[in-house]
N, C-alpha and C positions, 0 to 999 in steps of 0.2 A: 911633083910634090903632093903628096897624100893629106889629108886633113883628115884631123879624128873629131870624129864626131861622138859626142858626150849623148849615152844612153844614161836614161837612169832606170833603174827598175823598180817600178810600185810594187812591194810585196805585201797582200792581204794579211791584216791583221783580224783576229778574232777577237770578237764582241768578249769583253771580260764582267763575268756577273761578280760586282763585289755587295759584301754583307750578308750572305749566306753563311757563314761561321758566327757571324754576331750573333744574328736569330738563333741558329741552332743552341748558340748557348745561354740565351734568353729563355729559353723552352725547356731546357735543364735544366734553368736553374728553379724556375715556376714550381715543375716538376719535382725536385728536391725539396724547396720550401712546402710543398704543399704533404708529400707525404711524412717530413718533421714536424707536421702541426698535427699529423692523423696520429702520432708517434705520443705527442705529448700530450691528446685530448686522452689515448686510451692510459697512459701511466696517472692522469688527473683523476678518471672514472677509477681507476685502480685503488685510487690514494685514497677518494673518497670512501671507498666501498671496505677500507681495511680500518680506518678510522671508527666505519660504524661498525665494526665488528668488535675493535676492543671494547669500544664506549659499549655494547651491548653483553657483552664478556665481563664489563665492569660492572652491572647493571643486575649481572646472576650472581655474582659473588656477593655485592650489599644485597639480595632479599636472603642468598642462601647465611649470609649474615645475620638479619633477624632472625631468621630462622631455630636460628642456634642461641640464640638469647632468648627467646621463649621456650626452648628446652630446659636451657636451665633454670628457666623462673616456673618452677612447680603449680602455680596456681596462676599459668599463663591464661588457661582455658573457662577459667572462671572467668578472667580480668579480658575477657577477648576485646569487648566492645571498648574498653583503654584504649587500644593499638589505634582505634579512628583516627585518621588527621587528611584532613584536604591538600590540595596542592597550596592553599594559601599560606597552614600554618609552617612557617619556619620553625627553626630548631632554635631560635631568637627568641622565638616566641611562647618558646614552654617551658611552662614551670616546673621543676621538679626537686626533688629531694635529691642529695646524695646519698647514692645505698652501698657506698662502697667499703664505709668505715661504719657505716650506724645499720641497724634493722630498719629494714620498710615493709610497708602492708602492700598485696600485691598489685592493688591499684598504683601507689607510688612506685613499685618497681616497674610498670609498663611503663610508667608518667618518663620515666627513667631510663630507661631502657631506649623507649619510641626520641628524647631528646638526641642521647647519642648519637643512633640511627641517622637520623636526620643531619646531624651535621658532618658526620660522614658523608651520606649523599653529597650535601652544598658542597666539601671540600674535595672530592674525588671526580664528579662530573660538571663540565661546564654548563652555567647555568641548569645546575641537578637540582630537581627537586620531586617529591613524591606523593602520593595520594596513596594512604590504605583504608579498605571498605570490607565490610562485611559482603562472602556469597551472596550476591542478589536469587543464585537458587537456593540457598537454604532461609524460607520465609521463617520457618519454627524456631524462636528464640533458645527452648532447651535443645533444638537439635543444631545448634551453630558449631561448626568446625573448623570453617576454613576464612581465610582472608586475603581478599584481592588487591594486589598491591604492583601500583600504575608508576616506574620510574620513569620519568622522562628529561630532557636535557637538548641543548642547543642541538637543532641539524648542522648537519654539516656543507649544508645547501641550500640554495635559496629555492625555495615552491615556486613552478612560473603556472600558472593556471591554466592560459593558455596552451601550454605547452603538453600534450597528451600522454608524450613519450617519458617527460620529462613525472609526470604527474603519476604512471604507472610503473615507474623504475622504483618511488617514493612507496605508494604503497604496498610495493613487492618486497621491501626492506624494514616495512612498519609491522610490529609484532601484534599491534592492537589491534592487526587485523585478525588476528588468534579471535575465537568467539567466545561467550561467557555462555555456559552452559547453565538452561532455567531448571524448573522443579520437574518438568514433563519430562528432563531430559534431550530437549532439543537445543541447538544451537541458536543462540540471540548475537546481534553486534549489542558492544557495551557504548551506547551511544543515543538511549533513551530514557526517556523516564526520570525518573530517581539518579540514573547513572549518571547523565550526562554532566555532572561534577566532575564524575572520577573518569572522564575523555580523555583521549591524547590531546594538549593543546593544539592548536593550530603551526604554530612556530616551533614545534617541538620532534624529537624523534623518541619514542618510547618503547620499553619494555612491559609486558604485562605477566605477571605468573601469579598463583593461586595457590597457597600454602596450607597445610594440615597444621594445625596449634596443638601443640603438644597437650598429650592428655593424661599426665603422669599422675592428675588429682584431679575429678571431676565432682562437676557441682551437685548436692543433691537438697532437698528439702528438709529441712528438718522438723518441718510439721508446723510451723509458724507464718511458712511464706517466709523465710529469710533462706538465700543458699549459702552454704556450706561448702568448703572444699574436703571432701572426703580422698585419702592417700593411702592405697593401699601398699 
C-alpha cells in the first residue's frame, strides 16, 4: 500500500511596487496647473498692456480734441494763457459763459471751450483728469506758441516699489517719460521747478503732448501797450 505524500510547492512571488501611477500623476498634474498659471499671468500682462493702450489712444484723441477747438476759435493765440488749468481745476469748477447761441470775447470762449474739454476728459477716462501749461521753453511772452498738456487717469496696476521689474515695466509704458524740451534746446524731465504741478501724479498713468495754437490772428501792439488780434 503506497501512501501519498502531500508536496506543496512555495512559488516566489515578486515584490509589488504600488503608488507609482499615483505620484506620476501627482506630478502632471503640478505640472499642468503650473504651466495654466504661466498661461493666465501672460493673458493678464496682456490685458493690462491693451488697456493702457486704448486709455492712451483715448488720451490723443481729447488733446487732438482741443486742438481743433482752438482752431476754430480765431483769437485762440491771443487767449493762450486762458487754456491754464492745473490738475485741480475740474470742469465743476469753471465758470464760463455759453457761446453757443450768444457772442463771447475770446477769453470767454477759451473759458468755454477749456470747461468742455475737461468734462470730456472726467467722462471718457477713469479717474481722467488734466493739467495744461504754458512751454516751459518758450520763456518770451510775445513769442508763446505752444501748450503742454499732461492727461492723466487711473493705472491700471498697482506700483509695488519694491519691486524693480514691476517699477521698470511702469516706466517703460509712462509717456512723461517723453522730455520737455528747454530754450537751449536740450532735453529736461518735466519734473522740476515751476513744472512740478504739471508731473504725472503718482497714482496715475499719463500722456504728455505739446501742441501749436493756432495762429489764424496774431497779437500785435497797437501803440498803447494794449494787444490786439490782427486777422489777416
Amino acid at each position: 500500500m503506497h501512501r501519498l505524500t502531500s508536496i506543496t510547492t512555495h512559488h516566489s512571488t515578486p515584490n509589488l511596487q504600488c503608488g507609482i501611477a499615483l505620484i506620476e500623476s501627482l506630478v502632471a498634474i503640478v505640472i499642468a496647473a503650473l504651466g495654466i498659471l504661466g498661461i493666465l499671468g501672460v493673458q493678464m500682462r496682456t490685458l493690462t498692456d491693451t488697456q493702457t493702450t486704448v486709455r492712451r489712444a483715448q488720451a490723443i484723441r481729447l488733446i487732438e480734441d482741443l486742438s481743433e477747438r482752438m482752431t476754430v476759435n480765431p483769437n485762440a493765440l491771443l487767449s493762450i494763457k486762458s487754456y491754464e488749468s492745473g490738475y485741480s481745476q475740474k470742469a465743476s469748477d469753471l465758470a464760463a459763459s455759453s457761446c453757443d447761441s450768444a457772442s463771447c470775447t475770446p477769453a470767454e470762449q477759451a473759458a468755454y471751450d477749456l470747461k468742455q474739454w475737461k468734462t470730456t476728459v472726467e467722462q471718457n477716462l477713469p479717474g481722467g483728469q488734466a493739467s495744461i501749461f504754458l512751454a516751459p521753453g518758450e520763456s518770451v511772452e510775445a513769442n508763446r506758441r505752444q501748450l503742454g498738456i499732461m492727461i492723466a487717469w487711473r493705472e491700471n496696476e498697482q506700483q509695488i516699489a519694491d519691486a524693480e521689474d514691476k517699477k521698470l515695466h511702469r516706466d517703460n509704458i509712462d509717456a512723461t517719460q517723453f522730455r520737455a524740451f528747454t530754450t537751449d534746446g536740450t532735453a529736461g524731465a518735466l519734473s522740476a521747478g515751476t513744472d512740478t504741478a504739471n508731473a504725472c501724479p503718482a497714482d496715475k498713468t499719463c500722456h504728455l503732448q505739446y501742441i501749436t495754437v493756432a495762429s489764424r490772428c496774431a497779437p500785435y501792439d497797437n501803440g498803447s501797450g494794449t494787444k490786439v488780434p490782427y486777422c489777416s
